[in-house]
Backbone bond lengths (Angstrom), bond angles and torsions (degrees), N, CA, C in turn:
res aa  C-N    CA-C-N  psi(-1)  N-CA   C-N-CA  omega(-1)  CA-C   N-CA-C  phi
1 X - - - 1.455 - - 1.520 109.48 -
2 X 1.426 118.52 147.17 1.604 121.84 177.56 1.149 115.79 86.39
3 X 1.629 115.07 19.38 1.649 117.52 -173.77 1.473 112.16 -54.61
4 X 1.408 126.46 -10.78 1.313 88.04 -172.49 2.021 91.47 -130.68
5 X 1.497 114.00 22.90 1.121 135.82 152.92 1.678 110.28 -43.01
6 X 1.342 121.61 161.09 1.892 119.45 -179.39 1.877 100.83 -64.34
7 X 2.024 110.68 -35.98 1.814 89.11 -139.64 2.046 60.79 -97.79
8 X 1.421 131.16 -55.69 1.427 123.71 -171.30 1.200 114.01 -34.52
9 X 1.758 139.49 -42.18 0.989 120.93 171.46 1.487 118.68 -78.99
10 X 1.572 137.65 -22.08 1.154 128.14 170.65 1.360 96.35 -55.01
11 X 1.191 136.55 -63.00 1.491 127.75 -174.30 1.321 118.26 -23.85
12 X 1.615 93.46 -69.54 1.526 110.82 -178.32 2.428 110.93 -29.25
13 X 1.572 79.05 -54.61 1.632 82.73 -169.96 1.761 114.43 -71.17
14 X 1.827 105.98 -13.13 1.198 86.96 179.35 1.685 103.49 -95.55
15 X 0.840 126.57 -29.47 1.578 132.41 177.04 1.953 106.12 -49.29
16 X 1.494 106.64 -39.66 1.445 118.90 168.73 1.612 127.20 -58.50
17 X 1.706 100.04 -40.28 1.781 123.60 177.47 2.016 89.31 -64.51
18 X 1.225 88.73 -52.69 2.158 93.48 -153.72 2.094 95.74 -71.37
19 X 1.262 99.00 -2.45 1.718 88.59 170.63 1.260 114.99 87.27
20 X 1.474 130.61 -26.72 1.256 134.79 150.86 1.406 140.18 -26.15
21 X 1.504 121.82 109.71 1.939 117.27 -164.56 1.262 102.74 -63.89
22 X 1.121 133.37 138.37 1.412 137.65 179.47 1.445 104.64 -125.85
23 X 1.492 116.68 167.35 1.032 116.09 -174.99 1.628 86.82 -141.66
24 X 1.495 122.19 132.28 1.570 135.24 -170.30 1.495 94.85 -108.21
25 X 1.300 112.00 138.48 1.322 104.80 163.87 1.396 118.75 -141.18
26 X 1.522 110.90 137.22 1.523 109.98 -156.54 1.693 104.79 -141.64
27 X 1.395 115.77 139.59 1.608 109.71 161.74 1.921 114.20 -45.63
28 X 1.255 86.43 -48.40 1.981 84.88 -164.78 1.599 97.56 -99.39
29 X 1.561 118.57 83.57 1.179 105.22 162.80 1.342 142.40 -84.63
30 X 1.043 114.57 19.14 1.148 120.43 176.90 1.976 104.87 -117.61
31 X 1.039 100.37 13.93 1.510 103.90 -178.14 2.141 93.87 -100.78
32 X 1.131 93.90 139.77 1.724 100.52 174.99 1.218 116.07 -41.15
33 X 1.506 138.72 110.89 1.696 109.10 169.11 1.229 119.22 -101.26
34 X 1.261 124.30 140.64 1.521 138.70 -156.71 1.193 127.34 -48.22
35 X 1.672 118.36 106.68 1.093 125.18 -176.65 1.538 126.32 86.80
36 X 1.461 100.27 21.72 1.556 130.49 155.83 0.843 131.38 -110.14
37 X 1.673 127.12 114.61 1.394 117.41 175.46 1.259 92.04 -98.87
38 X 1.841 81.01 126.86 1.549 104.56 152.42 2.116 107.67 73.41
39 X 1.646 102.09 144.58 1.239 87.58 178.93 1.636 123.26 -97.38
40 X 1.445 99.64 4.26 1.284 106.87 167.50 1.975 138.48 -81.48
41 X 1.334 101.74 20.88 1.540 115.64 -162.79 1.441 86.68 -78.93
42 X 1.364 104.29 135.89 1.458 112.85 169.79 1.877 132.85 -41.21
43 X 0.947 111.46 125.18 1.574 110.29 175.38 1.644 95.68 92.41
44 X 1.079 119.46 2.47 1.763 97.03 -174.03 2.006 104.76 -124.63
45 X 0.887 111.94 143.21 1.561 123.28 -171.14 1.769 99.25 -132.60
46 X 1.250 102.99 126.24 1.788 101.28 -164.93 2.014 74.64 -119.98
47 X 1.751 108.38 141.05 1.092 122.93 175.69 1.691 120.73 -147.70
48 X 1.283 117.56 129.72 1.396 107.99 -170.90 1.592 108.20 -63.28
49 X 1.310 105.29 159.49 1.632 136.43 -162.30 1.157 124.80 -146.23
50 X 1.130 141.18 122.82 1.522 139.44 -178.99 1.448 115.98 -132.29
51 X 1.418 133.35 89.98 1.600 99.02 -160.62 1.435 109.37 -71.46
52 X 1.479 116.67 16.67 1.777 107.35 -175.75 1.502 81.82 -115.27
53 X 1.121 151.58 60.80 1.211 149.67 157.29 1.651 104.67 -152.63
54 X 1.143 104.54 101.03 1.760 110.71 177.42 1.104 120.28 -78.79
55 X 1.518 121.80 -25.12 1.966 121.87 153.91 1.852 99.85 -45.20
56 X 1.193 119.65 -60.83 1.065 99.16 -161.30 1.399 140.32 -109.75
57 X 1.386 90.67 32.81 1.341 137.14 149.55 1.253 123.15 -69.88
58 X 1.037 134.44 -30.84 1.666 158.97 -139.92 1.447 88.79 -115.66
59 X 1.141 117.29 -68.69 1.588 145.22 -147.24 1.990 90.88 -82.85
60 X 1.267 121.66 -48.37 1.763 120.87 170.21 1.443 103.49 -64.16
61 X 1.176 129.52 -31.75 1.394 109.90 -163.22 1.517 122.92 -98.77
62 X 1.447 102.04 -11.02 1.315 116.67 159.82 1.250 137.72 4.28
63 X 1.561 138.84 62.25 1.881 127.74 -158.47 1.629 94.22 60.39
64 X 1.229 122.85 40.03 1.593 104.19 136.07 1.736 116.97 -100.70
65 X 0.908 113.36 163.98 1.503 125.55 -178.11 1.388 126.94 -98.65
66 X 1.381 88.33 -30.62 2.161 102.05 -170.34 1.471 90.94 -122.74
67 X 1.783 129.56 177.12 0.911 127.68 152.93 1.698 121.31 -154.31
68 X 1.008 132.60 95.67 1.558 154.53 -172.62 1.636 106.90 -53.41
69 X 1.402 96.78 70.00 2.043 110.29 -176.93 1.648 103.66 -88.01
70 X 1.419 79.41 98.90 1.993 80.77 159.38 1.465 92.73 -150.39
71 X 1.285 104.10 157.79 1.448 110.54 -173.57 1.450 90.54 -156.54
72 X 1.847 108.26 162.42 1.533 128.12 170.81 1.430 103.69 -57.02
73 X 1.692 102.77 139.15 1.666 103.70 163.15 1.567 118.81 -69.33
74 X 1.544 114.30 137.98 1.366 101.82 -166.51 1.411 76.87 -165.24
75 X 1.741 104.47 174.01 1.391 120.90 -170.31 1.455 102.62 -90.30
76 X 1.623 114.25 -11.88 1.594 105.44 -179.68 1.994 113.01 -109.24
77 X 1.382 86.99 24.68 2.051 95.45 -172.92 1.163 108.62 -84.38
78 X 1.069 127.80 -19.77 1.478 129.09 155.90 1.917 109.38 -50.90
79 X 1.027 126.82 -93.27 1.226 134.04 170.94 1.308 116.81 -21.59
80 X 1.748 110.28 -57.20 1.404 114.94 -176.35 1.807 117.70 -57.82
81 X 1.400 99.30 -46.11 1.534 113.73 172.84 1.120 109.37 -54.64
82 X 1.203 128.89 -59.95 1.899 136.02 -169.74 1.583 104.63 -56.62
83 X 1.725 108.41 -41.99 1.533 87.32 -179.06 1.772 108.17 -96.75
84 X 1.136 126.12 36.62 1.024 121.64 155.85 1.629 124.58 -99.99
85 X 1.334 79.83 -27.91 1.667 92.97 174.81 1.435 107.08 -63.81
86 X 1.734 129.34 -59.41 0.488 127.64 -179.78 1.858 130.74 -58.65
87 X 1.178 119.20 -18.32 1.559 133.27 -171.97 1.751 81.25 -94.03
88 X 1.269 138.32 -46.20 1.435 131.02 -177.70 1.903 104.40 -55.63
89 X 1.185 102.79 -45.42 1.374 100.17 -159.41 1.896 108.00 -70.92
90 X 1.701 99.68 -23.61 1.611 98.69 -178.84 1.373 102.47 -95.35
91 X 1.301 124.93 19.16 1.765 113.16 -168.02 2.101 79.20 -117.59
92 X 1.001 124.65 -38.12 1.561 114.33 150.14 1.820 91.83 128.99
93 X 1.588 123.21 40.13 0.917 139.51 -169.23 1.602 101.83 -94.47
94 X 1.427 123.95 108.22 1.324 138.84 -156.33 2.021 113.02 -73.03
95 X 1.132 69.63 -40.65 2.481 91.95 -176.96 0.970 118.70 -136.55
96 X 1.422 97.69 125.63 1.688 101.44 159.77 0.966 122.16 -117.71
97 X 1.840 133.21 144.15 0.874 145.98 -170.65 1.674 111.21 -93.87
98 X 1.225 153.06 85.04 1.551 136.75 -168.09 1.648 108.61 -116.14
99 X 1.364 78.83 137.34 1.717 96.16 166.51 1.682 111.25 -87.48
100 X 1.563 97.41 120.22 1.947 97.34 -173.31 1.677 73.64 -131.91
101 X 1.354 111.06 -164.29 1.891 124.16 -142.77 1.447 74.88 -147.83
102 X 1.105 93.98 171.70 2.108 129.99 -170.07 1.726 76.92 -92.57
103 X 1.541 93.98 169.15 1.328 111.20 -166.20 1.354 126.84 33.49
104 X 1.656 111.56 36.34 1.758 116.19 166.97 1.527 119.63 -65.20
105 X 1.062 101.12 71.11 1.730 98.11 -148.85 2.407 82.54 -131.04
106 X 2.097 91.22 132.70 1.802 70.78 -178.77 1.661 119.30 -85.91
107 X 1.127 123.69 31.41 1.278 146.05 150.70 1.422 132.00 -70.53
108 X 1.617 119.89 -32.72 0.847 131.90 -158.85 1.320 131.98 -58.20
109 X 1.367 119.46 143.79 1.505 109.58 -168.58 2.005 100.48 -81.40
110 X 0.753 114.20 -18.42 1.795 127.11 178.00 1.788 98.29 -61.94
111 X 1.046 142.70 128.05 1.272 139.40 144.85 1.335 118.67 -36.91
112 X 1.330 116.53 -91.29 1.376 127.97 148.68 1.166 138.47 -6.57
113 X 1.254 112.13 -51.53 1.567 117.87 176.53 1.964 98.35 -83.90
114 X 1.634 112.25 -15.00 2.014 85.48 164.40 1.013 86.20 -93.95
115 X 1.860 163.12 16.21 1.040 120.07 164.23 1.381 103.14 -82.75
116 X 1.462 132.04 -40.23 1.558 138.56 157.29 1.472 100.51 6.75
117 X 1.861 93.85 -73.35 1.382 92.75 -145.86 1.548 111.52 -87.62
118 X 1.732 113.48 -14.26 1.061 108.47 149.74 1.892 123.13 -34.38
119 X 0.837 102.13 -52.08 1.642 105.69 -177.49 1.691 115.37 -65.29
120 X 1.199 112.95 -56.04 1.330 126.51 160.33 1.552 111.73 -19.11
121 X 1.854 107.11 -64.93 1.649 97.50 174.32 0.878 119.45 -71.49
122 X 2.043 131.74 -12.71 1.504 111.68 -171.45 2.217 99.43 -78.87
123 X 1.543 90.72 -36.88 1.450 86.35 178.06 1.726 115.32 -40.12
124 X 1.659 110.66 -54.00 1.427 112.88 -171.86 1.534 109.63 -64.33
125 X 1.225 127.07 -18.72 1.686 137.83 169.36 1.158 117.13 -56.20
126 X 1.123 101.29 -56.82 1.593 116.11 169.71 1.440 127.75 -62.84
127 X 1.448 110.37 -25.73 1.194 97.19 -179.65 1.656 134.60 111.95
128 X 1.300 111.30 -46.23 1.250 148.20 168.58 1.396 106.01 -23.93
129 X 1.536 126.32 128.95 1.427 122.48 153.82 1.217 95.47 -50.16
130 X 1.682 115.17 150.82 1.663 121.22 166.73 1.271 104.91 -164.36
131 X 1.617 126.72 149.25 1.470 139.82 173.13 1.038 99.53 -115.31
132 X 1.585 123.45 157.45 1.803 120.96 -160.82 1.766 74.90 -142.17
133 X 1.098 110.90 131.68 1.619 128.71 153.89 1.336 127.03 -98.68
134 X 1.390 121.29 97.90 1.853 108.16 179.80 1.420 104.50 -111.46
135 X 1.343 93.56 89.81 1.228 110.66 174.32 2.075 126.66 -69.70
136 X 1.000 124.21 156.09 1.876 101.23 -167.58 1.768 75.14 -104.65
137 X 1.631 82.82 -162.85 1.092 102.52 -175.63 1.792 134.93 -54.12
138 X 1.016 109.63 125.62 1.969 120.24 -170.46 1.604 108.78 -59.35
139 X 1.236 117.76 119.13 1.003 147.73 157.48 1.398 103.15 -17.84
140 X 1.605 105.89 -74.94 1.570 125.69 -151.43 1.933 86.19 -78.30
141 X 1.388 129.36 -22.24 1.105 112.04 -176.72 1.675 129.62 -70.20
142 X 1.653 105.84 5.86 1.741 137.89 178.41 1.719 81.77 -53.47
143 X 1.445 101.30 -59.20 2.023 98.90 -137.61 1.239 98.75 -58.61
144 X 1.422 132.07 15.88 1.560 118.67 -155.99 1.579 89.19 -108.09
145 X 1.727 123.32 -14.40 1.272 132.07 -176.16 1.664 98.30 -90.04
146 X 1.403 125.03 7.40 1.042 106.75 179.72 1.710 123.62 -54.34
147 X 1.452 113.06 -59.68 1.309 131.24 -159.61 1.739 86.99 -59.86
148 X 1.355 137.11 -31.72 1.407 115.06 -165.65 1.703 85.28 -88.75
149 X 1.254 138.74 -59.63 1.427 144.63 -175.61 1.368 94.82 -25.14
150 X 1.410 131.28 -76.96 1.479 126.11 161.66 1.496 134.62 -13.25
151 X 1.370 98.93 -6.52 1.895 91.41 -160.52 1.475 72.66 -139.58
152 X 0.967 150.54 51.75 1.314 144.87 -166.96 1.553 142.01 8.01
153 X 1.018 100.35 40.36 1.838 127.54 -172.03 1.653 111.37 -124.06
154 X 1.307 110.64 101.72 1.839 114.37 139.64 1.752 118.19 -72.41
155 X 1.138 116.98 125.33 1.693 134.87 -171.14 1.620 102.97 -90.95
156 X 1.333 114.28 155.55 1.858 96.77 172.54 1.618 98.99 157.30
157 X 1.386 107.04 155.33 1.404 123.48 -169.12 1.501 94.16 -111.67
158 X 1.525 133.59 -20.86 1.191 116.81 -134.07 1.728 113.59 -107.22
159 X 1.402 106.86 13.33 1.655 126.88 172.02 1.578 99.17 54.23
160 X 1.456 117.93 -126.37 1.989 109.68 -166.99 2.054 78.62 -104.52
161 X 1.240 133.14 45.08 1.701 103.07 172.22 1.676 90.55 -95.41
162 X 1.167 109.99 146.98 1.365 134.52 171.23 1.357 120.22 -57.08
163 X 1.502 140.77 173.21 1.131 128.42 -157.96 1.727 85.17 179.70
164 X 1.193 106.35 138.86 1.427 122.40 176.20 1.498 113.24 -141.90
165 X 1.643 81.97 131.37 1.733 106.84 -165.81 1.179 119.57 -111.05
166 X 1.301 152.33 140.12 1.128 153.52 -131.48 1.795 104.14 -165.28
167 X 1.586 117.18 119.77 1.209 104.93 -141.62 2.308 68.95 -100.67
168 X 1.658 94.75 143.16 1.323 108.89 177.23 1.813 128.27 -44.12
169 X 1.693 95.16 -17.72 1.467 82.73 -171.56 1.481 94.86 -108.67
170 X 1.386 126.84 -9.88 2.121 107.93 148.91 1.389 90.96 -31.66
171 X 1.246 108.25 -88.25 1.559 117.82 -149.52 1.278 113.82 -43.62
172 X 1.331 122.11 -25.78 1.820 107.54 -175.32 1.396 99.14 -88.75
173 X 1.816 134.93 -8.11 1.390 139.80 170.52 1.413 104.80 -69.96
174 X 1.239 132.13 -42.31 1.270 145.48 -174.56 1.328 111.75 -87.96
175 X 1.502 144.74 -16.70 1.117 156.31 125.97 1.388 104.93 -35.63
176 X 1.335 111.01 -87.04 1.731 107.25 175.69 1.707 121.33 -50.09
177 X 1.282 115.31 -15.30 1.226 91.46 160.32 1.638 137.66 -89.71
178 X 1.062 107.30 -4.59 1.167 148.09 161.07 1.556 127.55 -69.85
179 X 1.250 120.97 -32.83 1.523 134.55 119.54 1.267 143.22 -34.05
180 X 1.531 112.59 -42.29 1.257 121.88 -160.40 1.966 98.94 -133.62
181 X 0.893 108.43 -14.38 1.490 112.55 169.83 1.470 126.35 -113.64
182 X 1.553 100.66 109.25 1.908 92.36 168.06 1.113 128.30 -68.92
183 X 1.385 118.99 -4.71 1.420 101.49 -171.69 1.786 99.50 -83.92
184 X 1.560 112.54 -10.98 1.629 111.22 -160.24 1.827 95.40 -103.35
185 X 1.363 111.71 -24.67 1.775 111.58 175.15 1.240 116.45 -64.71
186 X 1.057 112.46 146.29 1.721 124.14 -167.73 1.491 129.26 98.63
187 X 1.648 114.23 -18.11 0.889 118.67 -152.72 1.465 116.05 -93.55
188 X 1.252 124.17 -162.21 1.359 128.52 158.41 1.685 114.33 -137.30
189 X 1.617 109.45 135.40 1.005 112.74 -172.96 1.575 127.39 -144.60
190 X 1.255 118.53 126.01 1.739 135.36 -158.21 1.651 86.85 -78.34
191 X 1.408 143.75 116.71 1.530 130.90 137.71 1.030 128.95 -117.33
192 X 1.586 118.06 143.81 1.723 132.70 -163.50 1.861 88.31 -143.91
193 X 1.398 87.65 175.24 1.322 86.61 171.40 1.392 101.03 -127.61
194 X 1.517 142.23 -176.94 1.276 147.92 -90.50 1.438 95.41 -103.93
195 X 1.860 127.47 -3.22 1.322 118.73 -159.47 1.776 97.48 -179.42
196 X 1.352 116.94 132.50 1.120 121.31 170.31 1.721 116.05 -99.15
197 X 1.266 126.96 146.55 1.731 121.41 -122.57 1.588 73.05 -160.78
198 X 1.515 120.39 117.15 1.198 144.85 171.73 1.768 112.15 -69.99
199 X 1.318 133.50 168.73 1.722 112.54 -168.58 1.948 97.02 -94.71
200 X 1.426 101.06 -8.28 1.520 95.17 -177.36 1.884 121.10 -70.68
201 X 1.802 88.28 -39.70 1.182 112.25 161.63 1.499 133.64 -43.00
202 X 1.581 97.92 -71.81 1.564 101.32 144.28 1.370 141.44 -55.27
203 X 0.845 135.48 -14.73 1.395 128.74 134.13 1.483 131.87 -52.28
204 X 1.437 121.13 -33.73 1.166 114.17 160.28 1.577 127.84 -58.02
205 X 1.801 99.45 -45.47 1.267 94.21 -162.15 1.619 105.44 -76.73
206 X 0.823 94.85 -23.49 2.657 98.40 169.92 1.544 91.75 -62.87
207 X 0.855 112.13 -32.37 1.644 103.83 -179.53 1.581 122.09 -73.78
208 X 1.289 115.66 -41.34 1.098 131.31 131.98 1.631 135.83 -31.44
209 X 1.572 99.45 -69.76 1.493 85.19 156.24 1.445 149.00 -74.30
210 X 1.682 105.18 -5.68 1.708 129.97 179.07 1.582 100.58 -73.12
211 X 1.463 124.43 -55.89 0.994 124.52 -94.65 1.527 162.88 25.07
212 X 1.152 106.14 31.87 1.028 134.09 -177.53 1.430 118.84 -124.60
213 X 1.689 128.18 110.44 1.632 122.83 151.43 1.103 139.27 -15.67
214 X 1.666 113.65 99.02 1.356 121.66 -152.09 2.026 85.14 -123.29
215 X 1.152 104.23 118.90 1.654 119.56 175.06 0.993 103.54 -109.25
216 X 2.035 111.61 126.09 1.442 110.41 147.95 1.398 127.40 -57.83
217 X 1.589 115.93 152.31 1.470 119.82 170.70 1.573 92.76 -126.15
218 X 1.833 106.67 119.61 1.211 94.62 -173.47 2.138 93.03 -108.19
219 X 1.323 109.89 130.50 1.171 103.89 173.90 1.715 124.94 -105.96
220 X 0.715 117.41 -167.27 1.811 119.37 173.09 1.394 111.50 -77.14
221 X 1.432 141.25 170.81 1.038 128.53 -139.08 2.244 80.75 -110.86
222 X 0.912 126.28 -26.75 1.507 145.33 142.05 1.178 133.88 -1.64
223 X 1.760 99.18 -81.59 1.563 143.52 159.54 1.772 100.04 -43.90
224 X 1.605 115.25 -66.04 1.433 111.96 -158.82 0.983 100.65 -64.93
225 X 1.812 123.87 -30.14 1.521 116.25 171.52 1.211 143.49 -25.84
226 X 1.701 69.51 -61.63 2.179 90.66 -172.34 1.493 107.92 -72.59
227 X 1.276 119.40 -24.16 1.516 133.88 -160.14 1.838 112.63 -95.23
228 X 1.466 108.51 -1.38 1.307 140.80 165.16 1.597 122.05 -89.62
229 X 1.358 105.68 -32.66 1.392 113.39 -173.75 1.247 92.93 -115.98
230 X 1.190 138.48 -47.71 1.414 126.16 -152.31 1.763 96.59 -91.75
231 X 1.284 114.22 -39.74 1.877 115.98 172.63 1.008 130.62 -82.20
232 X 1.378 109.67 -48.57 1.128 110.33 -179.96 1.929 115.96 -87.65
233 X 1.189 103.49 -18.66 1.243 119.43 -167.73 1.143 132.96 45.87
234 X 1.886 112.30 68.97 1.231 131.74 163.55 1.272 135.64 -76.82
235 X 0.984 135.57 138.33 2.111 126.00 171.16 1.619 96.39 -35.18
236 X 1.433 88.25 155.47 1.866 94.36 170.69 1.602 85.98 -71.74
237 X 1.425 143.49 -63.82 0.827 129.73 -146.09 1.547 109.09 -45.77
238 X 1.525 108.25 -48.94 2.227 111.08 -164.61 1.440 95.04 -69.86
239 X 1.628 132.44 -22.84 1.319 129.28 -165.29 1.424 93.45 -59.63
240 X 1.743 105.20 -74.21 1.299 114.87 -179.53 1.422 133.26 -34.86
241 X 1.672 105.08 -40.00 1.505 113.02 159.91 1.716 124.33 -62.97
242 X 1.244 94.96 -46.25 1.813 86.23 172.05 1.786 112.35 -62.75
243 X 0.846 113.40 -62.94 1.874 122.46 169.04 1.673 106.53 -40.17
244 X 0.954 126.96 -32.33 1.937 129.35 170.26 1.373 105.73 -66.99
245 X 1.602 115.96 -54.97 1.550 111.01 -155.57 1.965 95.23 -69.93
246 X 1.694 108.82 -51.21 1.424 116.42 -153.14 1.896 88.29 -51.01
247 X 1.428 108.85 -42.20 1.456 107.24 -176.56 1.633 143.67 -66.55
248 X 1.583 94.51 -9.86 1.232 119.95 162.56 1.332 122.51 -90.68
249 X 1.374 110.28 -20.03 1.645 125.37 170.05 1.491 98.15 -75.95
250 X 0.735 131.53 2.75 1.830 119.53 -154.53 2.057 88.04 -138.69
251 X 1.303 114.26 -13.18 1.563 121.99 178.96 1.788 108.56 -100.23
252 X 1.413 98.94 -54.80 1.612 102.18 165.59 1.397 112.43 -112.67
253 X 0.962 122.59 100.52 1.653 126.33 164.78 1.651 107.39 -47.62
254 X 1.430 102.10 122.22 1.465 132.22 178.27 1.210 95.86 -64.54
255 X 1.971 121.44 140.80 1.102 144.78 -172.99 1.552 100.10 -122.68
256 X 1.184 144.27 132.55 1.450 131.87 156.28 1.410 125.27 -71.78
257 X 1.469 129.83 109.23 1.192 105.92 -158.01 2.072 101.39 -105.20
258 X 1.080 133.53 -171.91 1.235 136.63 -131.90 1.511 83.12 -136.48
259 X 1.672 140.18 43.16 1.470 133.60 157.45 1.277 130.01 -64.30
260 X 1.390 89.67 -52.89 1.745 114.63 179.54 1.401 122.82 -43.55
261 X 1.657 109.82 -55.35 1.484 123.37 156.19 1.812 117.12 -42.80
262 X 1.430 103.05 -74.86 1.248 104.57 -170.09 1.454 117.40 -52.22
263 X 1.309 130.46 -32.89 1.388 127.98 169.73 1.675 118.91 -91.17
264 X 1.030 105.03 -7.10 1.793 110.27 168.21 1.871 105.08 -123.45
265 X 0.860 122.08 2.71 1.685 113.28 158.55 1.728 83.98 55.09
266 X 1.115 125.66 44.63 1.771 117.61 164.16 1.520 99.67 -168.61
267 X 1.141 103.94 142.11 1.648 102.79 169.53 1.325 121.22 -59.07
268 X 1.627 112.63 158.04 1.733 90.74 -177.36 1.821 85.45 -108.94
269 X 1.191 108.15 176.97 1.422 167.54 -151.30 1.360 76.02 -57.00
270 X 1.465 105.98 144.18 1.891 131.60 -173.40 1.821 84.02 -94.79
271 X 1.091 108.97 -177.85 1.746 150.41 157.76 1.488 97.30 -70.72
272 X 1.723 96.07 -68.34 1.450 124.51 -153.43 1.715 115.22 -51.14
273 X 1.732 95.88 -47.60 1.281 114.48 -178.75 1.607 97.12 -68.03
274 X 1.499 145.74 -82.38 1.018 157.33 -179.31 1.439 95.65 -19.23
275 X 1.265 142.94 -63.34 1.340 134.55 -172.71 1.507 124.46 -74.37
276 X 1.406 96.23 -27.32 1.315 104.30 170.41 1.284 107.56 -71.97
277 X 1.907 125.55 -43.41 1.552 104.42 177.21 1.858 133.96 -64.53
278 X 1.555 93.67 -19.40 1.201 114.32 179.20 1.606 112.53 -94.13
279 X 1.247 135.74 23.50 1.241 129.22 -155.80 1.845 110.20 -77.16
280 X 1.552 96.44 -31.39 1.729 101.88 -173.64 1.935 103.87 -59.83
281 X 1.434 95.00 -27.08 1.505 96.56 -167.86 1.970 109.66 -76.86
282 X 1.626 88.28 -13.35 1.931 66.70 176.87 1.897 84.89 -116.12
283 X 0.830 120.01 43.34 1.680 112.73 159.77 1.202 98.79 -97.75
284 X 1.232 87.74 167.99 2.096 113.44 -162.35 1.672 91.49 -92.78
């Protein structure tokens, strides 16, 4: 599910590299999904998906075996996830692979991350082989700072606490291995990539890669609120979610931990590199 999502389609392409038939599943199938030519490339079967439609849910999962559950954070992903799990588990679908967030804990000060873990126990209820991914923060989720990077402003609640980023296509390598390897299914797994990178920091290095003076503005956890909904114009709900995570970064200081390597035998993915490939996109 989420094939044409940032970490679902890295999947997609690494499950495609390792030769493995996959099955993509998307609302708009007949729309191109990224970084596929064509829907006829060997081993891959693209099929519509809805997770608010349980016919066709039923009808995608058909003689699959594994199933690659990640979905958008939203106020209805709780529900949507649970009954997928559940339509996976009666269509006779053996593993699931899910993307849940750091602090899946049902305590949590994150919304999101108890709906995570809400899901987490229906998975363990059920029964289900399952791998849990808590992946940190997305790489590819930088470009969305473009338009302020442009005007020479980094935004942020989170003063000098560190923050570790994890560029999306580790994670869909580590997903697929997790697919295709028993020794890595079943498990549970923390991924960051090689260094956690404070927002002051990052601002330098876009500055670096702009050429151009890029200043943090660090505001109150309040301020980024209003300046989320009212500027940028987010749901209260994603406002509130961005303002939870930066504030939990700033409660537990982020550690980089060493997954990525040990289950891919290669380091994963710099900051440095990621901005450097993307650099035209935060120029003015």
């Amino acid at each position: 599910m989420g094939a044409t999502g940032a970490t679902g389609n890295a999947l997609l392409h690494s499950l495609l590299a390792r030769g493995v038939p996959v099955r993509a599943l998307t609302r708009t199938p007949h729309q191109p999904i990224p970084g596929v030519a064509g829907a006829h490339r060997p081993g891959l079967e693209v099929r519509y998906a809805d997770a608010a439609d349980p016919h066709s849910l039923r009808t995608a999962f058909e003689g699959a075996r594994q199933l690659f559950l990640a979905m958008a954070n939203g106020p209805a992903q709780v529900e949507l996830e649970t009954r997928a799990i559940d339509i996976a588990a009666d269509g006779g679908v053996e593993h699931i692979v899910k993307i849940s967030a750091p602090a899946a804990e049902p305590d949590s000060p994150v919304a999101v991350s108890r709906g995570h873990h809400a899901v987490e126990e229906h998975l363990r209820r059920v029964g289900m082989k399952h791998t849990i991914l808590y992946p940190y923060a997305f790489m590819q989720n930088l470009l969305r700072l473009a338009p302020a990077v442009a005007q020479g402003a980094l935004l942020g609640a989170m003063g000098e606490a560190p923050c570790n980023y994890v560029d999306c296509r580790d994670i869909g390598d580590v997903a697929a291995a997790a697919l295709t390897r028993p020794d890595i299914a079943g498990g549970t797994y923390t991924l960051t990539g090689p260094e956690a990178v404070s927002h002051p920091e990052l601002a330098r290095r876009l500055g670096m890669v702009t050429g151009h003076r890029i200043r943090y503005v660090n505001l109150t956890p309040g301020e980024l609120r209003d300046h989320l909904i009212h500027r940028a114009h987010m749901p209260d709900w994603l406002a509130d979610h961005v303002t939870e995570i930066q504030q939990l970064a700033v409660a537990r200081p982020e550690i980089p931990t060493g997954t990525v390597s040990r289950i891919l035998g290669r380091p994963p993915r710099t900051l440095d590199a990621f901005l450097h490939e993307h650099r035209d996109h935060f120029r003015r």
